[in-house]
C-alpha positions in Angstrom: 0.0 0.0 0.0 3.4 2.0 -0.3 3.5 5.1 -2.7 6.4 4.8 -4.6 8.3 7.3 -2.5 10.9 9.9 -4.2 14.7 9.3 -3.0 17.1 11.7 -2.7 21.5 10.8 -3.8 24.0 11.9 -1.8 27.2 11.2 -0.2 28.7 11.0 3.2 28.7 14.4 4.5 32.2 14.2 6.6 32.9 16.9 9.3 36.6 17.1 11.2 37.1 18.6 13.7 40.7 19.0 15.4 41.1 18.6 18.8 43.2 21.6 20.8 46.1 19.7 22.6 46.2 19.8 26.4 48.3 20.8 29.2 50.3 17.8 29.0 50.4 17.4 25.5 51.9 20.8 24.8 55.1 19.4 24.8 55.1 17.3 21.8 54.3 19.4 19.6 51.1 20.0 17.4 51.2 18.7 13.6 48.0 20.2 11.6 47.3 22.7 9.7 43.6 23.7 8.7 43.1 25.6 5.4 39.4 26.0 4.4 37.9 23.2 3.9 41.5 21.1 3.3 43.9 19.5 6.6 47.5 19.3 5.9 48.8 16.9 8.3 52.6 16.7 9.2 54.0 13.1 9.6 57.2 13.0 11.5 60.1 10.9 10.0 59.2 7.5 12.8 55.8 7.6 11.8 56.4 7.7 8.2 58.6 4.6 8.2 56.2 2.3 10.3 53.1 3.1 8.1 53.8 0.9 4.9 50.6 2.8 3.7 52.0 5.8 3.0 54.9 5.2 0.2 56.3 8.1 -1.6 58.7 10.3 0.1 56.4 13.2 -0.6 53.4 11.6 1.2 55.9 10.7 4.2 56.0 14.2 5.0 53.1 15.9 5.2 49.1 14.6 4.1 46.6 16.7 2.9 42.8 16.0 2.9 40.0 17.4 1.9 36.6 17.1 3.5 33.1 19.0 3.5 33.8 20.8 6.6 37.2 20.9 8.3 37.0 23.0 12.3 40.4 23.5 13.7 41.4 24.3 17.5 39.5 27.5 17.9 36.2 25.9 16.6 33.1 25.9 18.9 30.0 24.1 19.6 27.8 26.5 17.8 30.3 25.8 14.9 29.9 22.0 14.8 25.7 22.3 15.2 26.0 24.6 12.0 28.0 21.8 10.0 25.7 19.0 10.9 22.4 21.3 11.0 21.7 20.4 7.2 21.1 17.0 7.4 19.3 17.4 10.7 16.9 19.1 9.0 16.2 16.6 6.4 14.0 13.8 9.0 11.3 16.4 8.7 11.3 16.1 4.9 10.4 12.2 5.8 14.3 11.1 5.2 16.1 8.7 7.4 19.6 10.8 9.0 22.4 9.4 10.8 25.0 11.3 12.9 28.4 9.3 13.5 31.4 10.3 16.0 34.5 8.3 15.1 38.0 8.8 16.8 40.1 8.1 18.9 39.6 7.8 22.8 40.2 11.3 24.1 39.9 13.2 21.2 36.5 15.0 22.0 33.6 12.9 20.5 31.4 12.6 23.4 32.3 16.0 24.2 31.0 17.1 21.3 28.0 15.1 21.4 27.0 15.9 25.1 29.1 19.3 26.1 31.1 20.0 28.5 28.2 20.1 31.2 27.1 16.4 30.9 31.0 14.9 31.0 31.9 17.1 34.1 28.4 15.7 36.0 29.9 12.5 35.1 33.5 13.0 35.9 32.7 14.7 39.1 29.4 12.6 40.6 27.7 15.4 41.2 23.9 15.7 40.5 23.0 15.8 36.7 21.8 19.5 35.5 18.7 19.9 33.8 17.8 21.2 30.0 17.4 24.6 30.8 20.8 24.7 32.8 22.5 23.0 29.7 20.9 25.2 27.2 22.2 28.6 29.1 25.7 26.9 29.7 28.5 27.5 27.0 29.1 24.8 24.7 26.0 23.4 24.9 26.8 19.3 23.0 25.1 18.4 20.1 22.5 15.8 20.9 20.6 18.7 23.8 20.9 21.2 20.6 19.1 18.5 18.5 16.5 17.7 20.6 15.7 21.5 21.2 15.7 22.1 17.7 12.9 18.8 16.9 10.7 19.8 19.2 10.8 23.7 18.8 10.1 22.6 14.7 7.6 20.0 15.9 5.8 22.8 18.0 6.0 25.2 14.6 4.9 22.8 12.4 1.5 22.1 15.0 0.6 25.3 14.8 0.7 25.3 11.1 -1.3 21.9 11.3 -3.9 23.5 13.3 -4.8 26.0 10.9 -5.4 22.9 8.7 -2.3 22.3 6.6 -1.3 19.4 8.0 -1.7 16.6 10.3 -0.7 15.1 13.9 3.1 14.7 14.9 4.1 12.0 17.2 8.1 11.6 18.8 9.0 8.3 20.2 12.4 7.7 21.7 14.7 4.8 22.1 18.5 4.5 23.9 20.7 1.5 23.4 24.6 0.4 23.7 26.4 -1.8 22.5 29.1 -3.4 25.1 31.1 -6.2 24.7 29.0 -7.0 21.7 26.3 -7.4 23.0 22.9 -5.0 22.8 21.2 -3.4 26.6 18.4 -1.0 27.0 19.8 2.2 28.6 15.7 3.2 29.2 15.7 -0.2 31.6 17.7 -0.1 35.2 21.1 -1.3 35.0 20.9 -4.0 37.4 17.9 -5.7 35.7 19.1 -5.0 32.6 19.2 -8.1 30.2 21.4 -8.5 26.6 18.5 -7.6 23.7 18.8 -9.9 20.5 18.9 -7.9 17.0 16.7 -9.3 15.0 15.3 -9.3 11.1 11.8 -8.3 10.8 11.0 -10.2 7.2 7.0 -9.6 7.2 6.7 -7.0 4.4 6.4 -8.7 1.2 8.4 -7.5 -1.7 10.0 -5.0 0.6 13.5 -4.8 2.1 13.9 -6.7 6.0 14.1 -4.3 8.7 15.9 -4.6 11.5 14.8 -4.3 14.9 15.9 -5.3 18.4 13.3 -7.7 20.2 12.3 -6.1 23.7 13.7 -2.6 23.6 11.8 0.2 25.4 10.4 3.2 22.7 9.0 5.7 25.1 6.9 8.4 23.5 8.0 11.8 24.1 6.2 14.9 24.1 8.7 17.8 24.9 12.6 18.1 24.7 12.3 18.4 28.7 11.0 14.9 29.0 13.0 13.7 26.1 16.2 14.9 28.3 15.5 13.4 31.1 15.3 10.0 29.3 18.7 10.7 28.1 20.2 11.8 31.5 18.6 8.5 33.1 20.4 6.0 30.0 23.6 8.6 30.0 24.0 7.2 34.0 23.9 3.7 32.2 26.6 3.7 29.9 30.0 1.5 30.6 32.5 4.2 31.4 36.3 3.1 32.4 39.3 5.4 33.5 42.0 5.1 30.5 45.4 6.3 29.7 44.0 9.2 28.0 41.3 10.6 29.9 39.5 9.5 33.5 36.1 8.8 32.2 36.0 7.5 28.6 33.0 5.2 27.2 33.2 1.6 26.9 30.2 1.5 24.7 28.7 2.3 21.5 25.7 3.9 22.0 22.3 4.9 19.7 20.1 7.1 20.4 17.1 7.2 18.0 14.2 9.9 17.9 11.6 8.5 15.0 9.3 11.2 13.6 5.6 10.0 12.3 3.3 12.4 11.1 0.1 12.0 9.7 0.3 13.9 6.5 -3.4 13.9 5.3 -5.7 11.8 7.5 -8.5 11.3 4.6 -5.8 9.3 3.3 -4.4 7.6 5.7 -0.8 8.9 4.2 1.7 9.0 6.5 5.3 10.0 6.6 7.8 8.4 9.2 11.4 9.1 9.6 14.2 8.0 12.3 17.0 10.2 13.6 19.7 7.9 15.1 22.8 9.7 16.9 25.6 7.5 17.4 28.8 7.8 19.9 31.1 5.6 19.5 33.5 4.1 21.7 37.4 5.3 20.5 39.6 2.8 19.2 43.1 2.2 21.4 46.2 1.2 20.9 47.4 -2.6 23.0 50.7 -0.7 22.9 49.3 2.0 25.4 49.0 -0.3 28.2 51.4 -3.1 27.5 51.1 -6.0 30.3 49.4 -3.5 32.7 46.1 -3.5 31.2 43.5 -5.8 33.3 41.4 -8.7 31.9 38.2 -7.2 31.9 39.9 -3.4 30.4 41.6 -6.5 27.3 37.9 -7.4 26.8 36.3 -4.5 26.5 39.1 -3.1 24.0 39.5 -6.1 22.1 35.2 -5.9 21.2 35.6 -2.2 20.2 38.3 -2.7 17.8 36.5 -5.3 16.2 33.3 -3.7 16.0 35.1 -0.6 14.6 37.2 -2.8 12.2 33.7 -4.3 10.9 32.2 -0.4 10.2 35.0 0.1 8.0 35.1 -2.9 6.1 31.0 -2.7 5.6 32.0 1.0 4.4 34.4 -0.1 2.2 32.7 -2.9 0.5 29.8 -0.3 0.6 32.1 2.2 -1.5 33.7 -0.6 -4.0 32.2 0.1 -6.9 30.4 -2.7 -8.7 32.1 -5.7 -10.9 30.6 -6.5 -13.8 30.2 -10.3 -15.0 31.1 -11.5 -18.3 27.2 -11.5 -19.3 26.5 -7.8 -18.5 25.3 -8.5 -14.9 26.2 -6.5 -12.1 27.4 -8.9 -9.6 26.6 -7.8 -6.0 29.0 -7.7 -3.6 29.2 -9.2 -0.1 29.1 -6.6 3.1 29.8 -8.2 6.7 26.7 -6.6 8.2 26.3 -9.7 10.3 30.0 -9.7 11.9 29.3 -7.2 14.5 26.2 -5.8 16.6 27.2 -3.0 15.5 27.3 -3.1 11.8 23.6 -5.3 12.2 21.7 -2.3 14.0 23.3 0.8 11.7 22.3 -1.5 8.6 19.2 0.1 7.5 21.8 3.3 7.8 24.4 2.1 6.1 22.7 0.6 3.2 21.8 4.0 1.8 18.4 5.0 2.5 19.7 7.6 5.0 21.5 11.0 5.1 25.1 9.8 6.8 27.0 13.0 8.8 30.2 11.2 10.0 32.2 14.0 12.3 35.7 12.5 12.9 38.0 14.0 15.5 41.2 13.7 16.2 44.5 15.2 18.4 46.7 18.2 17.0 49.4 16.2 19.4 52.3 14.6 17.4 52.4 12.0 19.8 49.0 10.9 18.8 49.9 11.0 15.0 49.1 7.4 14.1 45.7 7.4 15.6 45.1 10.2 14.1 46.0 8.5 10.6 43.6 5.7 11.1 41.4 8.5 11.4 41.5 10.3 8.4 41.8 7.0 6.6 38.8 5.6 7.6 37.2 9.4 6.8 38.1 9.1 3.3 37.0 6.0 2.9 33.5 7.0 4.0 33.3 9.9 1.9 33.3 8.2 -0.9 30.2 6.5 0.1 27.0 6.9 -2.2 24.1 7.4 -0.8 19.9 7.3 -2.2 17.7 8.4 0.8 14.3 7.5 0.2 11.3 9.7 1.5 9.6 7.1 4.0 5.5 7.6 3.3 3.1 5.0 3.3 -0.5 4.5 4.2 -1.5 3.4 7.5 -3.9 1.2 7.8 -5.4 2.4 11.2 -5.7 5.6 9.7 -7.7 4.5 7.2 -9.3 2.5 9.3 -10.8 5.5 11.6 -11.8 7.8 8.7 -13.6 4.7 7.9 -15.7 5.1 11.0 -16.4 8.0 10.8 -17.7 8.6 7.9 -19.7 5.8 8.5 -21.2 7.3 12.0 -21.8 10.5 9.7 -23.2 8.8 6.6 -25.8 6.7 9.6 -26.8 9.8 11.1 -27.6 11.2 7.3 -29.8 8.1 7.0 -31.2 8.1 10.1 -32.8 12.0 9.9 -35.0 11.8 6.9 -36.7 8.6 8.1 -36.8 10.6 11.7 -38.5 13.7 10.3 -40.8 11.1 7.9 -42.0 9.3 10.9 -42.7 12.7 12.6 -45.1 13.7 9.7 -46.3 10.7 7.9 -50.2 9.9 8.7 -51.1 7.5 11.3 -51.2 3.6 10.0 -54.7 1.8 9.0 -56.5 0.0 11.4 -59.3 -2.3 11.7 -61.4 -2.9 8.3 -58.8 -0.9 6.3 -56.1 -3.4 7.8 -58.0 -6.8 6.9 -59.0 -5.0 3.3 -55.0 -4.7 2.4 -54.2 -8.0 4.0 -56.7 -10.0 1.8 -55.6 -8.4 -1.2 -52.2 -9.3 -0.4 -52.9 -13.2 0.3 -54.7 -13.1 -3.4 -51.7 -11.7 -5.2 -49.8 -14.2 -3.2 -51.7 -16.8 -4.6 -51.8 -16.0 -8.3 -48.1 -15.7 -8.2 -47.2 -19.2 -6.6 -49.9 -20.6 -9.9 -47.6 -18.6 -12.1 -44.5 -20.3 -10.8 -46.0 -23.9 -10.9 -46.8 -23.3 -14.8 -43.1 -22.1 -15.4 -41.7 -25.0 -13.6 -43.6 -27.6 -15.8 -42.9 -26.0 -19.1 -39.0 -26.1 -18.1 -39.5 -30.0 -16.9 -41.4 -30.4 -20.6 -38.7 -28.6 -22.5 -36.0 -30.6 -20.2 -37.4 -33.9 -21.6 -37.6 -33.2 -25.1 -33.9 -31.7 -25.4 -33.3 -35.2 -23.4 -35.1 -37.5 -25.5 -33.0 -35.7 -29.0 -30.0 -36.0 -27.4 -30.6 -39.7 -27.1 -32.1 -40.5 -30.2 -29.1 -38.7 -31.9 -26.5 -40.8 -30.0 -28.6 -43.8 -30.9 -28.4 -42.8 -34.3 -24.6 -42.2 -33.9 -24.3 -45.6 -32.8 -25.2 -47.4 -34.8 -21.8 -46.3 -37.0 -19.7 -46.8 -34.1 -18.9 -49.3 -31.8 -20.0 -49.1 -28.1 -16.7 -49.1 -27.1 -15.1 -46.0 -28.8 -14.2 -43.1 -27.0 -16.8 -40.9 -29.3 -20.1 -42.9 -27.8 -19.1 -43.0 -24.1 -18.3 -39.1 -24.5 -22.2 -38.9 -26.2 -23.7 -40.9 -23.3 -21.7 -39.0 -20.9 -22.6 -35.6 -22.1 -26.8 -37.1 -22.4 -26.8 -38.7 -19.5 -25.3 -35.2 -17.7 -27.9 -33.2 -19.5 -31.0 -35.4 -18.8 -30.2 -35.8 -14.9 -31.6 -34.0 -11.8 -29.1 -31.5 -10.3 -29.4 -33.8 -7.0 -28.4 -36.9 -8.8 -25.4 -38.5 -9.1 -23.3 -37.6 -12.7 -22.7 -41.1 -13.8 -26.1 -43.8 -13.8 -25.0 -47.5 -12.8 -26.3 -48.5 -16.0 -23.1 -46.8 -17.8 -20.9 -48.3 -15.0 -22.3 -52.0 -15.9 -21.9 -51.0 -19.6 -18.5 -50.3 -19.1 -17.6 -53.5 -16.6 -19.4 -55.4 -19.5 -17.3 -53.8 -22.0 -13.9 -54.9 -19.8 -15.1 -58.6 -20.0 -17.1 -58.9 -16.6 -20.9 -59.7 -16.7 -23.4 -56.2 -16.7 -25.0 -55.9 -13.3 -29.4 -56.2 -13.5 -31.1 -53.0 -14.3 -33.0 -51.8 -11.8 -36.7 -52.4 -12.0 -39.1 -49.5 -13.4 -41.0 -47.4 -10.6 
């Protein structure tokens, strides 16, 4: 009951933005250089020689990339928001949009995603500030901006829908992360919290799978307020561990998704629904860092990130490949390891296309961070080159349909309903006594001359049944006698008589053709049955 929706191409929007070093890192040394919208990246001479990636002698010094927005040190909040804003903007259009942090651990991605307010309430365990505290502190994160921004829109957009151009806006909200591979509601209590399964939802016919996870909470929301205070509650969730390069750094991938339906027209039943995922994920780390120092459970947890970060980039880069072409013309589709990691399996729908993808990538101006920060801007320009065809989610609902349905049948009953209302009001009052017993004998005589009618139809159809019976078998008589009873053309003659001449309530084939043909076969024909 889809509309063929209209798509959108695109590619990866990807935003960098440089971290400033810190106190301690002043020493080293910085080695960027932002011009525009172009990085020129300064490889130092150790560096060089142990990436086998980089081979010319040219390259070994300095790298320059290129990206759609590139935000050195000095670049704020507000700056980021206005880089990422455009495709924000898109989920009210009815497009899927996905917002990625990739990096490093340390080098600002869930700074930039929360602020600097929700990362010192965590560092510091003191109480957690409300929206309006985060909204008049300075570098407000991106996700409270986002959330302000859908429902201020949504609130807009009402107001329009009121005046009759549109129809009703619902917000439901879900939070998830992914830790040691493995899927937990944030919305749920910690200590009850159980591993969720990711699952393939395969019901719509002639449609692609979606995929959903089985058990996960989607609250509806009504205001940012309550929308924060969901996300403060499954912020206190996440896995956080102290590492080598800051105190609290995430041990977990985590998802939040806002999805957006609307009820376009609801005579229709059309509705448009689009899904705004923001995802932080966990930085990658070095096993050098630590050396034999790290613990168990810290080798666990790093050894699942990697992975799941090394299974994003291959999907992206099986994603980018472009197609090979078989030696009969035919495009032959290539694999992508969406099943290999949790990961990969929830951001699939994402990743497959039908989405607006804004990956912001951050890294360390610190030389002593340089090959991180490689990986970085590798994995970058392999997303970029990522092609993209959203499509514009609209379909019909249904339940929708299903209540316009009602009532305009209510109205349509009530239409009916008044003129027979008003007629009983003002029709005259109903004969009685001889008027009553005039009318009814009248009736019984009409009934009568009808049911003669019908019994003279009936036995001119019986006469005109027994004459086209007793042709019929005269003619196969006639036929054969120039044909022997056994041939295929008589018992087809006899057949097709015998079908014509019987009562609908008889049986199609008489026992007297059965002991024709048992005669026929050699056996001895059974007695016919006497007359009357």
């Amino acid at each position: 009951m889809s509309k063929p929706a209209s798509s959108e191409g695109s590619a990866v929007s990807v935003v960098l933005r440089v971290r400033p070093p810190l106190a301690h890192e002043a020493q080293h040394g910085h080695c960027t250089f932002v011009d525009g919208k172009r990085l020129v990246f300064r490889v130092s001479a150790p560096v060089a020689a142990s990436e086998r990636n980089i081979g010319s002698a040219q390259r070994s010094q300095q790298v320059e990339c290129q990206y759609d927005n590139v935000l050195d040190i000095t670049s704020t909040q507000e700056d980021v928001w206005e880089a990422v804003s455009p495709k924000i903007e898109k989920v009210f259009q009815g497009y899927n949009a996905t917002l990625f942090t990739y990096g490093m651990t340390g080098s600002g991605k869930t700074y930039t995603m929360l602020g600097p307010g929700l990362m010192s309430a965590v560092n510091d365990g003191v109480q957690m500030p409300n929206l309006n505290d985060v909204r008049r502190s300075e570098g407000q994160g991106l996700i409270p901006k986002v959330l302000s921004f859908i429902f201020e829109r949504l609130a807009s957009d009402q107001g329009t829908a009121e005046q009759g151009k549109g129809g009703s806006m619902q917000v439901t909200m879900s939070y998830v992360q992914i830790y040691k591979e493995r899927c937990y509601d944030l919305l749920q209590p910690a200590t009850t919290a159980k591993p969720l399964r990711v699952r393939e939802d395969t019901s719509k016919a002639g449609g692609p799978s979606r995929v959903y996870v089985e058990g996960l909470t989607e609250t509806p929301v009504n205001n940012a307020d309550t929308c924060f205070e969901r996300l403060l509650y499954g912020f206190t969730n996440i896995a956080f561990r102290s590492t080598a390069y800051n105190e609290q750094s995430s041990r977990s991938h985590a998802v939040l998704t806002l999805t957006l339906r609307t009820v376009e027209n609801p005579k229709t039943g059309r509705v448009r629904l689009s899904r705004l995922q923001l995802v932080d994920l966990a930085g990658n780390e070095r096993w050098d860092t630590y050396g034999q120092a790290m613990s168990k459970a810290h080798a666990r947890e790093l050894t699942t990130i990697n992975q799941s970060l090394h299974v994003l980039g291959s999907c992206i880069q099986a994603l980018a490949r472009p197609p090979t072409v078989k030696r009969d013309g035919r495009l032959a589709p290539c694999h992508v390891p969406y099943r290999d990691s949790i990961l990969t399996m929830l951001l699939r729908d994402s990743l497959s296309g039908n989405s607006f993808i804004v990956l912001l990538c951050t890294i360390c101006s610190c030389d002593a961070y340089q090959v991180q920060s490689l990986c970085t801007l590798r994995f970058a320009d392999r997303a970029k080159r990522l092609r993209l065809q959203a499509r514009r989610n609209e379909e019909v609902d249904p339940r929708e349909l299903l209540k316009e349905s009602q009532a305009e049948v209510a109205y349509l009953r009530s239409l009916v309903a008044a003129p027979k209302a008003a007629a009983a009001s003002a029709a005259p009052a109903a004969p009685s006594g001889p008027d009553l017993q005039t009318l009814l004998s009248q009736l019984k005589e009409r009934n009568g001359s009808l049911e003669g009618q019908n019994r003279d139809l009936r036995q001119r159809l019986a006469g005109l049944a027994a004459r086209e019976a007793s042709e019929t078998f005269a003619g196969v008589l006639l036929a054969g006698r120039h044909a022997s009873p056994n041939s295929g053309d008589f018992m087809r003659r006899a057949r097709s008589m015998h079908r014509s001449s019987s009562e609908p309530s008889l049986p199609t084939c008489g026992p007297w053709l059965d002991g024709g043909t048992r005669s026929s076969s050699g056996g001895s024909a059974p007695d016919m049955p006497p007359d009357g």
